[in-house]
N, C-alpha and C positions, 0 to 999 in steps of 0.2 A: 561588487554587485550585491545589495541589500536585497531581500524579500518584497520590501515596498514598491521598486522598481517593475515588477513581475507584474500580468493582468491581474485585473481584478482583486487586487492586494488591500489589505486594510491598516491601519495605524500599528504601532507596534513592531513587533517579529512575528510577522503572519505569517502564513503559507501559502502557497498558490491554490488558486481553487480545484476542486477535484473531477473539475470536467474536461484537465487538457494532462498530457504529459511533459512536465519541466524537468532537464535535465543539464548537467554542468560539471567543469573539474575546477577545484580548487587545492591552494595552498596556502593556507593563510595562519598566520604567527601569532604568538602570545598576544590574549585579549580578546580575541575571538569566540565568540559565542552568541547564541539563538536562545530564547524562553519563552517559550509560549505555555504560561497557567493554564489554559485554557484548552491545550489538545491542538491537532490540526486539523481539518478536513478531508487528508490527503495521506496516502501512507509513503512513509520517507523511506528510504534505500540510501544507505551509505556502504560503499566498499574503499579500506583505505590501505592505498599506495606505499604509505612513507610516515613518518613520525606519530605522531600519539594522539587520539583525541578521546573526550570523555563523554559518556551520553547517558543523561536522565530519561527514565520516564515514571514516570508515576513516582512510587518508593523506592525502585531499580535503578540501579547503576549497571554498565558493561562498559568497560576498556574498547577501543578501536585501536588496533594497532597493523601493521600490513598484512594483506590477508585475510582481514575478517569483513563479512558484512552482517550488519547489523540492521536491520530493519524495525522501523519505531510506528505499527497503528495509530490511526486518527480516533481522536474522543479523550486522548488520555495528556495528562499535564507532561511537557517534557520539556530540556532542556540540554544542550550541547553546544562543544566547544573545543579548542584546542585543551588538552589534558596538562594541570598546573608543572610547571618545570619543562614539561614538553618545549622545544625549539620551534616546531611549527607540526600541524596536521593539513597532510596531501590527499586528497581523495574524490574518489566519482561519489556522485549524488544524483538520484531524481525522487520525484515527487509523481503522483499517479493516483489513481484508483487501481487496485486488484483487481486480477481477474478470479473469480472464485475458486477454480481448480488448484491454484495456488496456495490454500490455508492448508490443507494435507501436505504440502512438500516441506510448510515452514512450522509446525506448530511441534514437530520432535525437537525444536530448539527455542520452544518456548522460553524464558527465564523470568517472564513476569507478564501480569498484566497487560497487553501491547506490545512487549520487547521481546524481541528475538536475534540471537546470537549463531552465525553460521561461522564459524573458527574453528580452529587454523584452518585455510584452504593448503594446498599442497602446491608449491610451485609451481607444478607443471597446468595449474587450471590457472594459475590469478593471470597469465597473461590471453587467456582466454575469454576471461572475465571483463579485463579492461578493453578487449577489445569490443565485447557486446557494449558498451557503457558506450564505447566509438561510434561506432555504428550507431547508437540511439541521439546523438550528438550530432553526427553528420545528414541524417535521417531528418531531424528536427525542418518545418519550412522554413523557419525564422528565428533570428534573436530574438532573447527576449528583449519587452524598452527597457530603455535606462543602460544598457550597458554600456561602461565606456569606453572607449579605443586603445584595445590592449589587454582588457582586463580579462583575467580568468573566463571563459567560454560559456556560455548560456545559451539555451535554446527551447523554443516551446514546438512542441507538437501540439498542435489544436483540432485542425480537421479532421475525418476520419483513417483516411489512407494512413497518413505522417503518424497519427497516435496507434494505431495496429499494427505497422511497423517497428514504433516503439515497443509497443508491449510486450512484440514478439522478442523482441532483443533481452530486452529484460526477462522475458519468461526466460530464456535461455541463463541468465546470470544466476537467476534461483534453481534453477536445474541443475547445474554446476556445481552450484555452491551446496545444496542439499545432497549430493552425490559426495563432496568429498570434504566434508568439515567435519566427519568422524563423532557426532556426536553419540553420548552412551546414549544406547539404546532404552527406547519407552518397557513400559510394563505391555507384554503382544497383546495379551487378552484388550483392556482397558485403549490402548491406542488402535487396537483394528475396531473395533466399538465407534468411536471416535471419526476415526475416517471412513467407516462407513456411513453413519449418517451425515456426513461431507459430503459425501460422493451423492446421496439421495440428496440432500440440498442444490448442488452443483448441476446433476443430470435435471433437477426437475423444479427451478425454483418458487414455481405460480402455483404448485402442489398446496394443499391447505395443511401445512405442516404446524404443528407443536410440539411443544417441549414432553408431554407425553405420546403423541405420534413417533416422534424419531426415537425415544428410549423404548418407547414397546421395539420398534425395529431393531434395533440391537439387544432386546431381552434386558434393561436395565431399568430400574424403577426412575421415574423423572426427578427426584432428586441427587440420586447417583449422576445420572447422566447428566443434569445439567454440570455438576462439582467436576467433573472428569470434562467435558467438554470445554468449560472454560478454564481449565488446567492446564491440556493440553493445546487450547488455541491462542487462549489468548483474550478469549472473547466468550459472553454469554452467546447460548445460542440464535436466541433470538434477535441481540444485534447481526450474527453472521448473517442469518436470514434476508432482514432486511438488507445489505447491505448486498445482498447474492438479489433480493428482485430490483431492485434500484439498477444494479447493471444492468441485469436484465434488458429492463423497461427502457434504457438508452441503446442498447444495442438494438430493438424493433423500432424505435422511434428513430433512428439511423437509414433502417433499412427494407420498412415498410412502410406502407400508409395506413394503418389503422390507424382509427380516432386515436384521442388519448382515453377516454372510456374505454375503448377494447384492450389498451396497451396497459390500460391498470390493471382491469379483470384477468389479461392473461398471465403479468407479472404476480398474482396474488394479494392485489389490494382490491376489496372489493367496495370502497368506496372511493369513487375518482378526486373529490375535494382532498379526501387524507392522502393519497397519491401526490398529487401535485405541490400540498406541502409540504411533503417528506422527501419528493424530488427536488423542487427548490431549494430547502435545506441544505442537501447533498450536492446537486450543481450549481445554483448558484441562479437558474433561472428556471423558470418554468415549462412545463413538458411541450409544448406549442414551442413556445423561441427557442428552446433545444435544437428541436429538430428541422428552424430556418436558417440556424447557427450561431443565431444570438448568445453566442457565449461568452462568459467573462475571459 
C-alpha cells in the first residue's frame, strides 16, 4: 500500500491530508522507504514491533527499533525506511492532526526540530500500546482506496465519531509511552516555563497571545522563551499557536453553527479571508465544505 493510494494524496511520497486519521500495520523489507523534501501535513506516529527501521527528519536521525515510538511533526523535511542491513521493519503507524494537549506530554523527548523519541518502552506497556494502535484500526469506517487484497491493513477515519475514537486511542499510546520511556529529565525551571504556557495555549487558543504575552507569563524575556520553547517542543511558538486555533476552528465548525466569521474571531484570527486560507492550507478545503464534509 503506497501513500498515493490514500484520499486526497499527491504525486510522490505524500502524506495523507491532515483532516482525517490514517492508520495501519506494516512489515516491509529491504528497500523500503518514504522522502518527503518538503515535510508532511500530518504528524506521523510510528511504534515498532520487530526489526529495525531508520528515520530522518530535518538534520536528525533516530533508530526505530522494538519498543520505541517515534513521532516525526508536519513542516519539516523527512525521510524513513527500513534501517540498511536491517531484514525487514514491523510496525504500527498513523498519520493525524494533534490534539494540543499532547505537545507537553511529547516535547521532554524532543531530539530535534520535529523529531521526537519515546524509548525504550518497558514490556509490560508495548503490548498495551499495540493494542491502542488496534483499536484505532478496527475503529477506522473504511479501508483506505487502493488497498490490495491481503495487503498489510489500512484504514481511514474520516467522519467525526470514527476520528475521535481514533484520537482517543492514540492519546492513550502517547500517554503510555510518555509515562514509561524513561527519558532524562528536562531542566524543572525552564521545562515547567514551557508547559505552562502550553497549557495557556491549549486552555485558551482564540486568547490574543504572543511571543512576548506568553514569556511575560512565565517571567522570561521573549527571546529566551521563544529559544527554550522551540527547544523543548519542537516548534516555534507561534507555529504551535496556529496550529492549536486551526484545531480549534474545526472542532466548532464540527459542532456548532456559527458562521465561519465567528468561528475565525473565536479561534483568534481576526481576519476571516486569512483564516480560510490558513485553514485550507491545513485541511485541505475550506472552512464551509469542512464542515458539509467535503473533505479530501
Amino acid at each position: 500500500m503506497r501513500a498515493a493510494a490514500l484520499p486526497g494524496a499527491a504525486a510522490g511520497d505524500p502524506s495523507p491530508p491532515p483532516g482525517v486519521v490514517v492508520t495501519g500495520r506494516y512489515d516491509q523489507g529491504p528497500g523500503y522507504g518514504v522522502n518527503r523534501p518538503l515535510g508532511s501535513r500530518s504528524w506521523l506516529f510510528t511504534f515498532t514491533m520487530g526489526g529495525r527501521g531508520l528515520i530522518r527528519q530535518g538534520s536528525a536521525r533516530a533508530e526505530a527499533v522494538a519498543g520505541h515510538l517515534v513521532v516525526l511533526a508536519p513542516g519539516v523535511a523527512q525521510r524513513y525506511g527500513v534501517a540498511p542491513g536491517a531484514p525487514h521493519w514491523r510496525f504500527w503507524w498513523a498519520h493525524c492532526q494533534t490534539r494540543p494537549s499532547w505537545t507537553p506530554w511529547l516535547h521532554p523527548y524532543a531530539v530535534a526540530d520535529g523529531l521526537y523519541v519515546l524509548a525504550p518502552l518497558p514490556d509490560a506497556l508495548r503490548g498495551r500500546v499495540e493494542a491502542a494502535f488496534g483499536r484505532m484500526l478496527a475503529g477506522a469506517r473504511r479501508p483506505a482506496r487502493g488497498t490490495p487484497s491481503g495487503a498489510d491493513p489500512v484504514a481511514v477515519a474520516q467522519d467525526t465519531l470514527a476520528r475521535e475514537l481514533a484520537l482517543c486511542a492514540l492519546e492513550e499510546v502517547v500517554l503510555l509511552a510518555a509515562s514509561g520511556a524513561g527519558a532524562t529529565a528536562p531542566e524543572p525551571d525552564d521545562d515547567a516555563r514551557v508547559r505552562r504556557a502550553e497549557e495557556l495555549i491549549a486552555a485558551d487558543p482564540g486568547a490574543p497571545h504572543t511571543v512576548r504575552s506568553l514569556a511575560e507569563s512565565v517571567a522570561l524575556s521573549p527571546s529566551r522563551f521563544a529559544h527554550l520553547f522551540a527547544l523543548r517542543t519542537g516548534r516555534p511558538p507561534m507555529r504551535a499557536l496556529r496550529e492549536a486555533r486551526l484545531w480549534h476552528a474545526a472542532r466548532l465548525l464540527e459542532v456548532t453553527d456559527l458562521t465561519v466569521e465567528r468561528v475565525a474571531a473565536a479561534s483568534g484570527f481576526p481576519s476571516p479571508f486569512h483564516f480560510s486560507r490558513l485553514f485550507r492550507a491545513r485541511y485541505g478545503v475550506p472552512p464551509g465544505a469542512y464542515r458539509a464534509g467535503e473533505r479530501p
